[in-house]
C-alpha positions in Angstrom: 0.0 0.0 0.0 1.1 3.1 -0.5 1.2 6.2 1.2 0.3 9.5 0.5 2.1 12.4 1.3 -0.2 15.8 1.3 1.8 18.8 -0.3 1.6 22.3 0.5 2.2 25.0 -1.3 3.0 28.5 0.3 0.1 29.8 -0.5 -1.8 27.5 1.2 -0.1 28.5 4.6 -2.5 30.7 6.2 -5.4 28.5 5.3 -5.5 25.2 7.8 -7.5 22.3 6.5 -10.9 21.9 7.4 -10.7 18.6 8.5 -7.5 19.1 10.6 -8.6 21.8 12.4 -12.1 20.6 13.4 -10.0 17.5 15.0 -7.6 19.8 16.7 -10.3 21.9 18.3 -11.6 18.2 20.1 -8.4 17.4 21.0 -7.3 20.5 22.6 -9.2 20.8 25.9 -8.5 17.3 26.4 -4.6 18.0 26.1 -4.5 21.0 28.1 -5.7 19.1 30.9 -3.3 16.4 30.4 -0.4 19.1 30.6 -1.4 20.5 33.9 -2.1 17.2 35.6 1.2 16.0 35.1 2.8 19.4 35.7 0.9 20.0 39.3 2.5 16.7 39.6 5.8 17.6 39.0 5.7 20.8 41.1 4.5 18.4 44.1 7.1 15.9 43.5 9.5 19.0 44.4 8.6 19.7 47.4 9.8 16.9 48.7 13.1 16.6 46.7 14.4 19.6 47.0 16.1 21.7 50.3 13.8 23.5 51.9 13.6 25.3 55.5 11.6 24.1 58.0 8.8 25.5 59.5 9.2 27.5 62.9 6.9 27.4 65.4 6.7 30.5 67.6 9.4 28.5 70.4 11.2 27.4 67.7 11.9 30.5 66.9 12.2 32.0 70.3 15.4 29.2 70.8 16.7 30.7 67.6 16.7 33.9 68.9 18.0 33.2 72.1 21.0 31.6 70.8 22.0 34.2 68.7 21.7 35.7 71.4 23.9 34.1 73.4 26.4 33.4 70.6 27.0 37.3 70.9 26.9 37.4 74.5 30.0 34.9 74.4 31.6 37.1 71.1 30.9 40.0 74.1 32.0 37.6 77.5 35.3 36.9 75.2 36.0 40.6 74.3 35.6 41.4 78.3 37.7 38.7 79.6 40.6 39.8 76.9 40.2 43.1 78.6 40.6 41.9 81.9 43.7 39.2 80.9 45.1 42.5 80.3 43.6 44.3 83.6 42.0 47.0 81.6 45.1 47.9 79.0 47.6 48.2 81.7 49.3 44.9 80.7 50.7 44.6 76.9 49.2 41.8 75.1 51.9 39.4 73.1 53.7 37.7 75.7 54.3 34.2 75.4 52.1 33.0 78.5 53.3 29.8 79.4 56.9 31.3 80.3 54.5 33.6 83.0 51.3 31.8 83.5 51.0 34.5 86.2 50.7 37.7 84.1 47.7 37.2 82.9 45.8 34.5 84.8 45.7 36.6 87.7 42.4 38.1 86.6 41.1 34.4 87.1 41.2 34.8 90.6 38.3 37.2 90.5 41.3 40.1 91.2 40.7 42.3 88.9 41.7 46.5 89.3 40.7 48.9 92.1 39.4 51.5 89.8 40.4 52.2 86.0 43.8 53.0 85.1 44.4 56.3 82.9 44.0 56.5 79.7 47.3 58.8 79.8 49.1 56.0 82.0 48.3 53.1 79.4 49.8 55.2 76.5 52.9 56.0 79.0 53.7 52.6 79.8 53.2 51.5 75.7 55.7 54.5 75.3 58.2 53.3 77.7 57.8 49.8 76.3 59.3 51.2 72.9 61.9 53.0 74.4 63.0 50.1 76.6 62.8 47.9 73.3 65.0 50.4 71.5 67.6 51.2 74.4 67.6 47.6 76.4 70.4 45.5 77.2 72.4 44.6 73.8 71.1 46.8 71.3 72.7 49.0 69.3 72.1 52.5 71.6 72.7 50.5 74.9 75.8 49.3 73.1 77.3 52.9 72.6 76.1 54.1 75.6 78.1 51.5 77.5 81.2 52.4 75.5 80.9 56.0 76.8 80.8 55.1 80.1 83.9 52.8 79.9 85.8 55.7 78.0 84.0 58.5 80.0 82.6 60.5 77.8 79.4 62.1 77.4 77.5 63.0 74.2 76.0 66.1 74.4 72.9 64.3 73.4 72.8 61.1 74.2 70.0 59.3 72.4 69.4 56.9 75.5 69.6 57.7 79.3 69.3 54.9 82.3 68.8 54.7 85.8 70.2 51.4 87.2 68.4 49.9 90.6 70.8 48.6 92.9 69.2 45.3 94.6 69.0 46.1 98.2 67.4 45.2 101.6 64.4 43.0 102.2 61.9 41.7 99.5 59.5 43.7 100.5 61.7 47.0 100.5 63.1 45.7 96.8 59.2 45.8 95.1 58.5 48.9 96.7 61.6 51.1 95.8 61.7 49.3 92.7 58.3 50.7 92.0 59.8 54.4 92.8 62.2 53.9 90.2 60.4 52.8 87.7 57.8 56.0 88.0 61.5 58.1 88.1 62.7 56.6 85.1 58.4 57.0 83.5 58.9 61.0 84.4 62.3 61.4 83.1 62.2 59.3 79.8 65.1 57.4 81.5 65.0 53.2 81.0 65.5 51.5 83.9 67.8 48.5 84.3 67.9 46.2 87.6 71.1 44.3 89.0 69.6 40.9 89.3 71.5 40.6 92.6 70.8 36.9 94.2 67.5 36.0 93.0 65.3 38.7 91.1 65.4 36.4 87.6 63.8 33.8 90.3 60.9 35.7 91.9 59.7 37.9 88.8 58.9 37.7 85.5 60.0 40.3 82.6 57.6 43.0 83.0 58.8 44.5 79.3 58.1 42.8 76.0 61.0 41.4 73.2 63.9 42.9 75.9 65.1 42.1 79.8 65.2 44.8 82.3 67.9 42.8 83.8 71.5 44.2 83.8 73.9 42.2 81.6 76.4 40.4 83.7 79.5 42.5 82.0 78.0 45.7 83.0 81.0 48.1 84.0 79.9 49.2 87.2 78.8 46.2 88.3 81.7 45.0 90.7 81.5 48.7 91.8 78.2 48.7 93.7 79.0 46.6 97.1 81.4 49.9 97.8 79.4 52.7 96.2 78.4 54.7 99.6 78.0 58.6 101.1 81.4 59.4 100.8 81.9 58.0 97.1 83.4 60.8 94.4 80.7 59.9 92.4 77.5 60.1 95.0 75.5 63.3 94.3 75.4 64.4 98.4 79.1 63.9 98.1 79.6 65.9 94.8 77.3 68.8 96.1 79.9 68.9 99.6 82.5 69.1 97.0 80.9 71.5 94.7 81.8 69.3 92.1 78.9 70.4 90.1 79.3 73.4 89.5 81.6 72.8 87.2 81.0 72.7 83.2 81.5 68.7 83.0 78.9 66.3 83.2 80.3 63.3 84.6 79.3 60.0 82.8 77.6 58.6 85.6 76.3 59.4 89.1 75.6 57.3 92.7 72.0 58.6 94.0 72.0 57.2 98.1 68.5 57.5 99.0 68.8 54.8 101.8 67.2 55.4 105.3 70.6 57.1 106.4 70.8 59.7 103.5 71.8 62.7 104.7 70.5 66.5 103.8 72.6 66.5 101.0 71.6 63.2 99.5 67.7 64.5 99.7 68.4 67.6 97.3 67.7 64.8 95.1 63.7 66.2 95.3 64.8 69.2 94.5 63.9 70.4 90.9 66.9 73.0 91.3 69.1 69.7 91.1 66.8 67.8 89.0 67.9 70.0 86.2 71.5 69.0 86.7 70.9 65.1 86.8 69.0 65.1 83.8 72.1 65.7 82.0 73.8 62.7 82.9 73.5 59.2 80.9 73.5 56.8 83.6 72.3 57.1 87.4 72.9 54.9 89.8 70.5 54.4 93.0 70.6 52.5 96.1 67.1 52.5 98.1 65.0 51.0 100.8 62.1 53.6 100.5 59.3 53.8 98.6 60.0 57.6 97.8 56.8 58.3 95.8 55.3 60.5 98.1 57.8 63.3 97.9 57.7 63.0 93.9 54.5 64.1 94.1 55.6 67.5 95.7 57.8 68.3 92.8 56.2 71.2 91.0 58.3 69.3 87.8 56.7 66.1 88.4 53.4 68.0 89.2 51.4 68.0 85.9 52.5 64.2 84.7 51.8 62.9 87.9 48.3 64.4 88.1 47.9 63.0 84.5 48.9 59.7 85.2 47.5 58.8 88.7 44.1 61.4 89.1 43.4 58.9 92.0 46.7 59.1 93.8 46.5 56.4 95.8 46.5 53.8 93.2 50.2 54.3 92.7 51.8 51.6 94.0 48.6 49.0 92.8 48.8 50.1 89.4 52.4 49.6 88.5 52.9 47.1 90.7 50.4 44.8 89.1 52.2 45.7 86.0 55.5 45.1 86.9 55.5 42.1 89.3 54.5 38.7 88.3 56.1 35.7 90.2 57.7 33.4 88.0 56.2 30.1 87.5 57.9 28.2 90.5 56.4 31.2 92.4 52.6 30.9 90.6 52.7 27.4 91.7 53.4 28.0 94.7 50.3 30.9 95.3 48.0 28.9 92.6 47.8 25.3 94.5 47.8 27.1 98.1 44.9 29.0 96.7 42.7 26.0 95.1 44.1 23.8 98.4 42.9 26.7 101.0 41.2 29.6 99.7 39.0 28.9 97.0 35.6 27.5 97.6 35.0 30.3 100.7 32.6 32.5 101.2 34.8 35.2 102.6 38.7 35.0 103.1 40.6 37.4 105.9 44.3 38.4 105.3 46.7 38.8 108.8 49.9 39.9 108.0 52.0 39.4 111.6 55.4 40.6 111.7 57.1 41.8 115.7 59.8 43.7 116.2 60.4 43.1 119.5 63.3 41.3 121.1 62.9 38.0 122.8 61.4 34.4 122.1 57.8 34.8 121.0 54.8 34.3 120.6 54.0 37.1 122.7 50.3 37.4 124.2 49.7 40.4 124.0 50.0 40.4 120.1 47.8 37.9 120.0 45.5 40.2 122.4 45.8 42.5 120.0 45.3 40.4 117.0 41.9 39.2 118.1 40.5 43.1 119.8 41.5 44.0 116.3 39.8 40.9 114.6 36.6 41.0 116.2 36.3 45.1 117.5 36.3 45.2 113.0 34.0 42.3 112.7 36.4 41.0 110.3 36.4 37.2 113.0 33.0 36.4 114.9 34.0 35.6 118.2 33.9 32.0 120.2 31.0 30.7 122.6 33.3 29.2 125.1 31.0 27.7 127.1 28.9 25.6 124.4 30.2 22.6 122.5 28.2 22.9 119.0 25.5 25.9 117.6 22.6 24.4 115.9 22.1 26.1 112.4 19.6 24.3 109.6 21.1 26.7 107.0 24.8 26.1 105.4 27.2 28.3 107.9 29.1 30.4 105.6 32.4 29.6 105.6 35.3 32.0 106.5 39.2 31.1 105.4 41.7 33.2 107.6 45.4 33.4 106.2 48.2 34.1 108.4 52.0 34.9 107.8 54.2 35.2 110.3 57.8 34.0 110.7 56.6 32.1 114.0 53.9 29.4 114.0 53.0 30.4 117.3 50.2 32.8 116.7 48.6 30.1 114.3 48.1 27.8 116.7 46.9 29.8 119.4 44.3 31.1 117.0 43.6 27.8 115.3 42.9 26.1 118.3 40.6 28.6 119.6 38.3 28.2 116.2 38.9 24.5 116.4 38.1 24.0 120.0 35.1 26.6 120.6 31.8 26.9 118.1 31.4 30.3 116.8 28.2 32.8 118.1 27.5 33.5 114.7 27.3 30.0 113.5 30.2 30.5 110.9 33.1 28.1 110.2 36.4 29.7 110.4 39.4 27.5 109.2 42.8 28.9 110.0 45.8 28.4 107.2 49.6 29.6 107.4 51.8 28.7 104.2 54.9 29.3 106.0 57.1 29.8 109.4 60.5 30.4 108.5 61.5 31.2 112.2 63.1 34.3 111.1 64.3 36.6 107.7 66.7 34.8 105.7 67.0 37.8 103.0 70.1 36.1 100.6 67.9 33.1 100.7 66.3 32.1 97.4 63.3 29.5 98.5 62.9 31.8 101.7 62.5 35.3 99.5 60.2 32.4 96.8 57.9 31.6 99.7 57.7 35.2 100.9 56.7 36.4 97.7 54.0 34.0 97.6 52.9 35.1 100.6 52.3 38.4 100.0 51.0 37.7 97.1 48.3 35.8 98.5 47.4 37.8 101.4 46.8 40.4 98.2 43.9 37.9 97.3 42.1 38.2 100.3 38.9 40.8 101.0 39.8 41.8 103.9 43.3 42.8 105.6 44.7 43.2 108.7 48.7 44.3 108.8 51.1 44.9 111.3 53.0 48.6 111.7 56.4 49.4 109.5 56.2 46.6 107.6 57.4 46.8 103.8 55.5 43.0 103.5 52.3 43.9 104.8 52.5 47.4 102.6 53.3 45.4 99.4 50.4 42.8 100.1 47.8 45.9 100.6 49.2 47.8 97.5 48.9 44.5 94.8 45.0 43.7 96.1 44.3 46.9 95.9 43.4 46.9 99.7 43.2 49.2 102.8 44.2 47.1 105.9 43.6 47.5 109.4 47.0 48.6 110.8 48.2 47.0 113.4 49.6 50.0 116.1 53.2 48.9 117.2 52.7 47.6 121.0 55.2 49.4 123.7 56.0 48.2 126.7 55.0 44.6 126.2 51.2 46.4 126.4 48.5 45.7 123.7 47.5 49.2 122.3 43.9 50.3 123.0 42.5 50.7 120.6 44.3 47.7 118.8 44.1 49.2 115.2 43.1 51.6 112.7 41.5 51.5 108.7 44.3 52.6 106.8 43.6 55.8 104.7 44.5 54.8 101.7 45.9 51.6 100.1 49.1 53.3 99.4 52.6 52.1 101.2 54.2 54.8 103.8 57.6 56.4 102.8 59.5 56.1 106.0 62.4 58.6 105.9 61.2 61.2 104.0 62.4 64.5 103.8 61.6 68.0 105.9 62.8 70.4 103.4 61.1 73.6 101.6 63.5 73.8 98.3 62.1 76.6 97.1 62.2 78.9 100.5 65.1 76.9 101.4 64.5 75.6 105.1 62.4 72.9 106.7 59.2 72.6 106.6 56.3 69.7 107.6 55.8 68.1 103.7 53.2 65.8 105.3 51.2 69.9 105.2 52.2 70.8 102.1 49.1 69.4 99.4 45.9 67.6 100.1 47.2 64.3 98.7 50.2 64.1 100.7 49.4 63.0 104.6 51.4 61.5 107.6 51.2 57.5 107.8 49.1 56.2 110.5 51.8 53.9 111.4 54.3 56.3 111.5 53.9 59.7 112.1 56.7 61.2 110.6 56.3 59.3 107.4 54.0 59.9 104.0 52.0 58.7 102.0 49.7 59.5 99.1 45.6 59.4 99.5 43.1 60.0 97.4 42.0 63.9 98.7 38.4 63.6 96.9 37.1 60.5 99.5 39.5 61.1 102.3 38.5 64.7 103.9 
């Protein structure tokens, strides 16, 4: 059979055959419906094979919300403890902190600041930071420096000039007068170096980034300083007797004795008159067992930077002392395990720094009176029912940790048996912890000075503070918590003082030897009078210290 094939020509194009389309117009509805059946299909079929977001409830969405929330709360949490790992920009960041786990996990022992430091102070020590960096030991200006001051010679502009810190006295003396050069050396662009002595690489870390504050071992003067004294050529009292400096020449270095037995000469040191010689010479040399801040402040040179730097004045000492001391790790162990061990899970934790300077065997009862009047008079210790064996309490007592130091373990037991031996009338349980009894100062020691380190450092983790008269350890302990103790009075006569103690004004340590002296009129005069800021010490009346003159009226 064959098949025919219908032609077309062009013309027939517009007109459709009348057959075809009359079949085409039954088809078509038929068709159309065909198309959309199976294309509702497909678009169904999708729905469940392609990615698609689920549908939120109202608490679905509530949880969604809440953790972005919290995701930048934690962004937030993170920024803020940064901030206080580096306790409010006072620390640099970029230490490697496992050589000091102590610099910045200090803030994890809820420690943080007392009060903000400046913004002018922050940019300071970042400034000093660079200058140390560029003038530190071995590089390339320390280097040239060092060869003038073997050859003698001065430049007339040296690019770098140094003060040197002679180690000296106590541990507790050393952090504080090292403090009071360090603000020396911040007020006179000076960089400060530190003879290492016995053990200073052992109980701090290196407060500067990239370069050590530490003297290098072939310093020239170093075999010099055991017999640098008052009556050395080269000690500024001495040169003013000799009237050495008047002359034209600037001598290449100078010996600064500002030791407890510095005499008037010596003290024309906080004089600005003199000030404006010293600054001329490349390196100064100082031996100190004060903490000679206090007369700083009543330098009309010193005046404006100080004000800028410290506008609380008695956060001196706290503030660069919790930038400049960290203990070592040996040290951090020792303070971070007694902490955890001791300390930690308290409620409330009371610091009582003991230290007696009188002569004889102790303990002695009467400082243990005074000790407990002080302790409970404060309400910082409840007191003992003596008479009852147990006091009935349904709640969970709070729980009090007391820390004592003292160089005898006499007052610990005394005290340690009372709260062991009588309940309390408040119901609270008092556990009573000393690290330490060394029996008496061993200052060349290294574990000795290591322990005491650690001890003050932890008495500066406490709330509360009680401290005993003169003492540099009890000062330093105050100053790094940010703390103002209850003072201890010194006992005379074998006699507890009534009343036992007094609420120190301010958290700042006490200059002991300060001097009387008007430079400007050129006579004595009382310098604990002289400005709002600077008082007389409660522990000593003839020495000063800084307060804050806006809360303490």
């Amino acid at each position: 059979m064959k098949r025919h094939w219908r032609n077309r020509s062009h013309d027939d194009d517009g007109l459709p055959d009348s057959d075809s389309d009359t079949r085409s117009s039954r088809r078509f509805p038929l068709t159309r419906l065909m198309a959309l059946f199976f294309f509702s299909i497909f678009l169904f079929s999708l729905t469940f094979l392609l990615p698609h977001p689920p549908i939120q409830s109202a608490s679905t969405a509530k949880t969604l919300l809440q953790l972005k929330q919290t995701q930048q709360g934690d962004v937030s949490d993170s920024v803020e403890l940064q901030k206080d790992k580096l306790l409010g920009g006072l620390l640099a960041d970029g230490f490697d902190e496992q050589s000091c786990l102590s610099r910045y996990h200090s803030a994890t022992y809820s420690k943080g600041l007392s009060g903000n430091p400046s913004s002018y102070l922050i940019s300071r020590l970042r400034k000093y930071e660079a200058l140390h960096k560029k003038c530190g030991p071995y590089t390339e200006s320390y280097n040239k420096t060092v060869k003038d001051l073997r050859s003698g010679h001065v430049s007339e502009s040296p690019e770098c000039k140094y003060v040197v810190w002679i180690s000296y006295s106590g541990l507790g003396n050393r952090i504080l007068t090292l403090a009071s050069v360090f603000l020396y050396a911040l007020l006179t662009d000076r960089v400060l170096l530190v003879d290492p002595g016995v053990d200073m690489g052992d109980l701090f870390c290196e407060p500067f980034p990239h370069v050590s504050w530490l003297l290098p071992p072939n310093f020239p003067l170093n075999s010099q300083f055991p017999n640098f004294g008052q009556k050395s050529d080269q000690c500024y009292g001495q040169m003013l007797k000799n009237k050495s400096t008047t002359n034209s020449m600037v001598p290449s270095f100078v010996y600064l004795h500002l030791a407890h037995d510095y005499d008037d000469q010596d003290k024309l040191f906080f004089c600005d008159e003199d000030q404006a010689f010293l600054q001329k010479v490349p390196w100064l040399v100082v031996r100190t067992d004060n903490y000679f801040v206090p007369s700083l402040f009543l330098m009309p040179s010193f005046e404006k930077q100080l004000s800028d730097l410290f506008p609380n004045k008695e956060t001196v000492f706290h503030f660069l002392g919790r930038y400049l001391f960290h203990p070592t790790n040996k040290v951090w162990g020792l303070v971070s395990r007694y902490y955890q061990a001791y300390l930690a899970k308290v409620d409330e934790r009371v610091g009582i720094q003991i230290r007696v300077f009188d002569t004889g065997t102790g303990p002695f009862q009467h400082v243990l009176d005074q000790i407990l009047a002080c302790s409970l008079k404060e309400n910082l210790l409840p007191d003992v029912n003596r008479k009852g064996d147990i006091v009935n309490s349904l709640a969970k007592p709070k729980s009090k940790a007391v820390l004592m130091t003292s160089l005898s373990s006499g007052y610990f037991d005394m005290v340690r048996d009372m709260f062991l031996e009588h309940p309390t009338v408040t119901g609270e349980v008092v556990g009573i912890y000393q690290p330490s009894h060394e029996g008496h100062q061993q200052t060349e020691k290294k574990m000795h000075n290591q322990k005491a380190w650690a001890e003050m450092y932890l008495l500066s983790l406490t709330d509360m503070l009680v401290t005993s008269s003169w003492s540099t350890f009890g000062y330093v302990a105050q100053g790094l918590g940010g703390l103002k103790p209850w003072i201890l009075y010194k006992p005379e006569n074998g006699t507890a003082p009534d009343p036992p103690c007094q609420r120190a004004m301010s958290m700042e340590p006490c200059f002991h030897a300060p001097p009387f002296y008007d430079c400007k009129a050129k006579r004595g005069t009382d310098t604990g009078a002289l400005v709002p800021h600077v008082r007389h010490c409660e522990d000593m009346s003839w020495g000063l210290k800084l307060v804050d003159s806006n809360s303490w009226q």
